[in-house]
C-alpha positions as semicolon CSV with decimal commas, in nm:
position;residue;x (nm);y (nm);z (nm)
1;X;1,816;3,436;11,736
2;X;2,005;3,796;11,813
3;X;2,271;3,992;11,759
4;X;2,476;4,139;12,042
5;X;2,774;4,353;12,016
6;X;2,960;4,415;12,325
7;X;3,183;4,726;12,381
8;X;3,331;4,750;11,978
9;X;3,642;4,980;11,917
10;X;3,780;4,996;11,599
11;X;3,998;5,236;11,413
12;X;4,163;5,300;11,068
13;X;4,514;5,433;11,105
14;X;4,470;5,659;11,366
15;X;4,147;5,709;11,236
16;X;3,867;5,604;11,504
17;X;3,599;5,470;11,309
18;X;3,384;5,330;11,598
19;X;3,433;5,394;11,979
20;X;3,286;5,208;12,255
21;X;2,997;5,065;12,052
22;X;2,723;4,795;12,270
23;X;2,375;4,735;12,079
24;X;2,159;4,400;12,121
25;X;1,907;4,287;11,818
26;X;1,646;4,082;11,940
27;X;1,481;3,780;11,743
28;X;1,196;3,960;11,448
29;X;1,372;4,287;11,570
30;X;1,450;4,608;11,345
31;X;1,657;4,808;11,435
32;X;1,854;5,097;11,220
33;X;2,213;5,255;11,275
34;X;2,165;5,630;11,129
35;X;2,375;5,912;11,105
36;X;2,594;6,117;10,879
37;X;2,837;5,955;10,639
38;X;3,177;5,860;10,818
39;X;2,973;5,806;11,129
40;X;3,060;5,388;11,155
41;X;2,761;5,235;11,043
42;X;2,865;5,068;10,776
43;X;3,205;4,978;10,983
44;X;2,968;4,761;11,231
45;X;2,760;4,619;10,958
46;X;3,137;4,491;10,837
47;X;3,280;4,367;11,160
48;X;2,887;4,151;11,254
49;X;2,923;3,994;10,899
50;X;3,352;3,935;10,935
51;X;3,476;4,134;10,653
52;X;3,654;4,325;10,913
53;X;3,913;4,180;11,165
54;X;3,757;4,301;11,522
55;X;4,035;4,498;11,680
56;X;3,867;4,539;12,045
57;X;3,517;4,362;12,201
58;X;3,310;4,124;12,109
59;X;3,024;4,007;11,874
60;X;2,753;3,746;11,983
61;X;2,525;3,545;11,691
62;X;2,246;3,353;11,862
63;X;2,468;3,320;12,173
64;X;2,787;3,201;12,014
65;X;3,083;3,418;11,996
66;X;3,194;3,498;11,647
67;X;3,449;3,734;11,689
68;X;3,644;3,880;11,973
69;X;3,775;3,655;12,274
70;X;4,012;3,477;12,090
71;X;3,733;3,401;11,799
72;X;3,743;3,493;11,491
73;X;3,464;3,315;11,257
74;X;3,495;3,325;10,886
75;X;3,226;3,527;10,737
76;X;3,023;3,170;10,582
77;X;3,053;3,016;10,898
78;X;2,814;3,323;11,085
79;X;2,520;3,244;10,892
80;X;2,493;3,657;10,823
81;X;2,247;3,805;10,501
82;X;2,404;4,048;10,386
83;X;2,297;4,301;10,112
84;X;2,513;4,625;10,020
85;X;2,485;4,905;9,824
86;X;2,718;4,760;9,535
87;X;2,460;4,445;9,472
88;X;2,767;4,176;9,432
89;X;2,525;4,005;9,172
90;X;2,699;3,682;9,004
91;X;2,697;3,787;8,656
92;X;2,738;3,521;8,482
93;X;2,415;3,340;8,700
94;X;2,064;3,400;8,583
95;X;1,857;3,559;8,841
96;X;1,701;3,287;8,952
97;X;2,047;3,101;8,963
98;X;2,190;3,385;9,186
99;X;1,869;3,371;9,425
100;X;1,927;2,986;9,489
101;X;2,278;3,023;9,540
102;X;2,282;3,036;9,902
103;X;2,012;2,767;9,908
104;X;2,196;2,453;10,034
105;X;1,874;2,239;10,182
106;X;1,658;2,057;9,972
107;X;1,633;1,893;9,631
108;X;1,717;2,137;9,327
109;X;1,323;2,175;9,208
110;X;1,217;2,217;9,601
111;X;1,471;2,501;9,565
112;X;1,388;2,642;9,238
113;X;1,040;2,678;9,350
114;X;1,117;2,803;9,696
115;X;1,377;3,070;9,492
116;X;1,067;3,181;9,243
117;X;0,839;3,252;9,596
118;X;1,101;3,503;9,714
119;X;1,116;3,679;9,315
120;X;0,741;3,695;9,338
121;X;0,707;3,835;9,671
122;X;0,982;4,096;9,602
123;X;0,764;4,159;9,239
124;X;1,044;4,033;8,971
125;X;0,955;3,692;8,929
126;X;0,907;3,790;8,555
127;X;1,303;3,808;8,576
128;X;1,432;3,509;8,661
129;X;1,597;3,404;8,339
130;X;1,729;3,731;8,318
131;X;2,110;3,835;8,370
132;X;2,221;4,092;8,626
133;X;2,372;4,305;8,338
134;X;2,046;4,340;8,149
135;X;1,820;4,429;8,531
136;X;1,811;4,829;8,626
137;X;1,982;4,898;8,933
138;X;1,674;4,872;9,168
139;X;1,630;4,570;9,010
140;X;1,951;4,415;9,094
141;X;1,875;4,546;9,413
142;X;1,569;4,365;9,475
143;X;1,770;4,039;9,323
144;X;2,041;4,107;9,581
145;X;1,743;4,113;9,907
146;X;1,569;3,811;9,764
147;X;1,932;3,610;9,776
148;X;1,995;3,706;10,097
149;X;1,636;3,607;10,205
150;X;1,603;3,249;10,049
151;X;1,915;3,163;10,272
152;X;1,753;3,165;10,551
153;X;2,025;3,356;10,755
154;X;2,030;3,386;11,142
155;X;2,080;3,766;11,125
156;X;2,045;4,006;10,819
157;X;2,237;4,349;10,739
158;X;2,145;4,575;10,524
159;X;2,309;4,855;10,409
160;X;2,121;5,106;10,255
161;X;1,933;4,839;10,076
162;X;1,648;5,077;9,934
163;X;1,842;5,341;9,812
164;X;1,804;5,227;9,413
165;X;1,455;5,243;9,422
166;X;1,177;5,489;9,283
167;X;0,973;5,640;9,542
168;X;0,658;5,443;9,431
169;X;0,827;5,122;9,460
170;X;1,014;5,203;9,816
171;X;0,715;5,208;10,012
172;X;0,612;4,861;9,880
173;X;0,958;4,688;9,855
174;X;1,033;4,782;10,191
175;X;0,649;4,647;10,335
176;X;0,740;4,301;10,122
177;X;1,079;4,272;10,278
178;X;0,972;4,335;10,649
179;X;0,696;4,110;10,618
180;X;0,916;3,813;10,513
181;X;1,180;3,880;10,795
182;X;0,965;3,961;11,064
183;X;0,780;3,617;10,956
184;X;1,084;3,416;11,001
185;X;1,235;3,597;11,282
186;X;1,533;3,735;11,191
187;X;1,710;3,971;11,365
188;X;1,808;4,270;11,136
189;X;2,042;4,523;11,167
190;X;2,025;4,817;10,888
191;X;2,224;5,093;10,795
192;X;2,045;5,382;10,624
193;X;2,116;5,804;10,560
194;X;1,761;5,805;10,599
195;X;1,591;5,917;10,882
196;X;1,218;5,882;10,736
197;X;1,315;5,538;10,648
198;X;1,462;5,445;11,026
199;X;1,142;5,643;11,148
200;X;0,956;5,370;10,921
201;X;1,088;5,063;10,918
202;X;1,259;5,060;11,294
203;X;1,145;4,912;11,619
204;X;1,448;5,092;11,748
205;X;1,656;5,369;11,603
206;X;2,049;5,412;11,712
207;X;2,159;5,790;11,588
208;X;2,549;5,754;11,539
209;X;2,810;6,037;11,514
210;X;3,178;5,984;11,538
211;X;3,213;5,632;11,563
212;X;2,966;5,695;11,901
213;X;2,562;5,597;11,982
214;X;2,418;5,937;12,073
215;X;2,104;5,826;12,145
216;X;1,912;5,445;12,149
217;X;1,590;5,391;12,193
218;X;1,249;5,368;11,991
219;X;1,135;5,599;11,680
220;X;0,911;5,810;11,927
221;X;1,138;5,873;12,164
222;X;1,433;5,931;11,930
223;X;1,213;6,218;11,751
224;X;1,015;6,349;12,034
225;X;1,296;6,358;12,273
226;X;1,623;6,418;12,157
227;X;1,912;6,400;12,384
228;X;2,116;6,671;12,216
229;X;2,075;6,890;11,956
230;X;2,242;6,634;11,701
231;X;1,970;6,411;11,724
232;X;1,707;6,638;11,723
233;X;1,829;6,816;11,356
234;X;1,896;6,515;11,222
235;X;1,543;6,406;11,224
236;X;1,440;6,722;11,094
237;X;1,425;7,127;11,051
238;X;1,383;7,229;11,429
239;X;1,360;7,616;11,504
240;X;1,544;7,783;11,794
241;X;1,543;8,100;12,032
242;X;1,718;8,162;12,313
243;X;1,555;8,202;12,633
244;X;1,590;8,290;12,988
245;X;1,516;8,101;13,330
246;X;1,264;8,293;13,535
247;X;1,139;8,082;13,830
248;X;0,993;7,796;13,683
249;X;0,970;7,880;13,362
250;X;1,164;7,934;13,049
251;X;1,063;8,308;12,879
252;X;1,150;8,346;12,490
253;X;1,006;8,507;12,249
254;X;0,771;8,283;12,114
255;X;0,621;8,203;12,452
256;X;0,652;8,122;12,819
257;X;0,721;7,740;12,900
258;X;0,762;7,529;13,210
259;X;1,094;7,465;13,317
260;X;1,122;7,072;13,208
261;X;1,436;6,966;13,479
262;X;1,605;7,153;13,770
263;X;1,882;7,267;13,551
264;X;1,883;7,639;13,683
265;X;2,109;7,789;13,388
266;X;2,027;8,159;13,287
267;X;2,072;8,096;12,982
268;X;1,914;7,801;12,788
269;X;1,817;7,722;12,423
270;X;1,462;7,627;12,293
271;X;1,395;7,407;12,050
272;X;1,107;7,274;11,825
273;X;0,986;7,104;11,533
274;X;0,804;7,305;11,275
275;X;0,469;7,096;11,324
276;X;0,471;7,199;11,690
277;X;0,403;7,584;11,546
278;X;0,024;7,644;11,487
279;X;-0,150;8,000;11,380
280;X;-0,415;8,087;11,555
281;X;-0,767;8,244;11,507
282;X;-0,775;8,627;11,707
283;X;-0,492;8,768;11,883
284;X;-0,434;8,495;12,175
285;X;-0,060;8,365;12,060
286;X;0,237;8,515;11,958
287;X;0,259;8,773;11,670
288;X;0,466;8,749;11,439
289;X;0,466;8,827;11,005
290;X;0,482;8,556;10,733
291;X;0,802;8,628;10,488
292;X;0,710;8,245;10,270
293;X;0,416;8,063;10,223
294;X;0,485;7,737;9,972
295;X;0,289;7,435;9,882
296;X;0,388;7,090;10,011
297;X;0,117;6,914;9,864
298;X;-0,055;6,838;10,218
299;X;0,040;7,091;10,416
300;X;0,231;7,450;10,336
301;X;0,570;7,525;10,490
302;X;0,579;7,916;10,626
303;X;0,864;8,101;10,754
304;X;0,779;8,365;10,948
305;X;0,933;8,678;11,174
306;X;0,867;8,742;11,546
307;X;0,896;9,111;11,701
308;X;1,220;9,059;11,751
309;X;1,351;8,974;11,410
310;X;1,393;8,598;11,505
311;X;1,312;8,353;11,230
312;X;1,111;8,065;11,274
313;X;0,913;7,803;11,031
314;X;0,570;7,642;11,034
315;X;0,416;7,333;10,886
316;X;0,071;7,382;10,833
317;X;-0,260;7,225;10,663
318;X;-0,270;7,320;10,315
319;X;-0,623;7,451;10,359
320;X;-0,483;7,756;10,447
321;X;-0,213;7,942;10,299
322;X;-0,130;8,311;10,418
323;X;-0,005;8,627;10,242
324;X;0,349;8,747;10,241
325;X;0,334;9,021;10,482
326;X;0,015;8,918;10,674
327;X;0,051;8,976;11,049
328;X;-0,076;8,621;11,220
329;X;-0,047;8,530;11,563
330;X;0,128;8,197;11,656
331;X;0,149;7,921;11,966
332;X;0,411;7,697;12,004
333;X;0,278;7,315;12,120
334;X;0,467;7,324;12,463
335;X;0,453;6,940;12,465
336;X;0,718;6,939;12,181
337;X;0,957;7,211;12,283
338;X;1,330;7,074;12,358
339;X;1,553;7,220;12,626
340;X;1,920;7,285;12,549
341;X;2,142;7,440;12,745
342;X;2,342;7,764;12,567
């Protein structure tokens, strides 16, 4: 099983929504389309599961073309789960009676039972005889995945599919629904605003802006090494100083680091995550004064001044927390500094 889409355009009015779009999904693959609302994702979760004419390209299920080449497949003939923001509950259907809905194999008790597995794996099976009307909306969320599941679909989309969940229940829900797809194989595609949840739940992350991939590739490389600045804030507060080329090295004022490509530019940009800052014991780094010290639970965000007035922030173990005012030196991890040109 996978999901290929080859070379999408596709445009509202003269609105283009998504521009020269190509992403493959592999069989027990994750992988998540993120970016800023208006980007496309949800666009391409619409055109894979044919609630959007495709305008330009194509769009492969398990090797067959569904759309594009002069193929256009009704949405029930791709064999797509597909669970959106709004639910789409049948409300006049128990739960139970909406989860077996899709269920089309089988004798009606092999179903029922096989329907009540899914409910008790997503932790509602107490709710089956209830009616969507009467279920909170992560709830009817949770309803909505375990529908999709029991049909046993050759791809899944998701869009935004944790998003009506409490925080305690997010962790788990999402665990309980990766575990079932990954165990039958399915290729999923999912659309999320959240970058800790792609960072979570991805084998590989696509960061979208305009309609356009920015950058593809797996959740380390997508945070550790940004192709533009885009990606990198997206994933993150990331601090920046200018800098100058000197040789074969880059000289700013929180540091001295080695030139990281042949790009001979005077002028450059650095960039880095707050966890790459680190105070330091003695006067071997960079001073600099702390403005804010506050309390993350496990670790204490600090924003702090350098000599020249530049303003940078720290993450830092909560076992220490400095003074406003109290002059520290700093060192910047030179492993996790971006390069971007001025």
């Amino acid at each position: 099983m996978s999901l290929e889409f080859e070379r999408i355009f596709h445009q509202y009015d003269a609105t283009e929504a998504v521009r020269d779009f190509s992403l493959t999904v592999a069989a027990g693959e994750v992988v998540c389309l993120v970016g800023p609302s208006g980007c496309g994702k949800s666009t391409i979760l619409r055109l894979a599961a044919g609630l959007e004419a495709l305008q330009s390209g194509r769009i492969i299920i398990e090797g067959r073309t569904v759309a594009g080449g002069g193929h256009d497949d009704a949405p029930e003939q791709r064999q797509v789960g597909l669970v959106f923001q709004d639910y789409a509950l049948f409300p006049h259907l128990s739960v139970l009676e909406n989860v077996m809905f899709g269920m089309r194999e089988g004798r009606e008790k092999d179903r029922r039972a096989a329907a009540r597995t899914y409910l008790d794996r997503l932790s509602i099976a107490n709710l089956q005889d209830s009616y969507p009307h009467s279920l909170s909306g992560g709830e009817q969320q949770r309803v909505a995945l375990a529908r999709a599941l029991a049909a046993k679909p050759q791809v899944m989309l998701l869009d935004e599919p944790f998003s009506g969940l409490d925080i305690n229940l997010r962790d788990r829900v999402r665990e309980d629904t990766l575990k079932l797809l990954r165990e039958a194989g399915t290729p999923v595609l999912l659309v999320t605003h959240d970058p800790e949840e792609a960072m979570s739940m991805a084998d590989r992350i696509a960061v979208m802006r305009g309609g356009a991939v920015q950058q593809f590739g797996i959740p380390s490389e997508i945070y550790d090494q940004p192709n533009n600045k885009f990606v990198a804030e997206f994933f993150g507060n990331i601090n920046e100083l200018p800098c100058e080329v000197n040789g074969e090295y880059l000289v700013s004022r929180a540091g001295t680091f080695a030139l990281q490509s042949d790009d001979q530019e005077e002028e450059q940009t650095i960039a880095f995550r707050n966890e790459a800052v680190t105070i330091v014991d003695g006067d071997c780094g960079v001073p600099a004064t702390v403005d804010e010290a506050r309390l993350l639970g496990p670790s204490v965000i600090v924003a702090l001044s350098l000599a020249g007035g530049e303003k940078i922030q720290a993450n830092i173990p909560s076992k220490t927390l400095p003074r406003i005012g109290e002059k520290v030196h700093i060192k910047i991890d030179s492993e996790r500094v971006f390069v971007f040109s001025a």
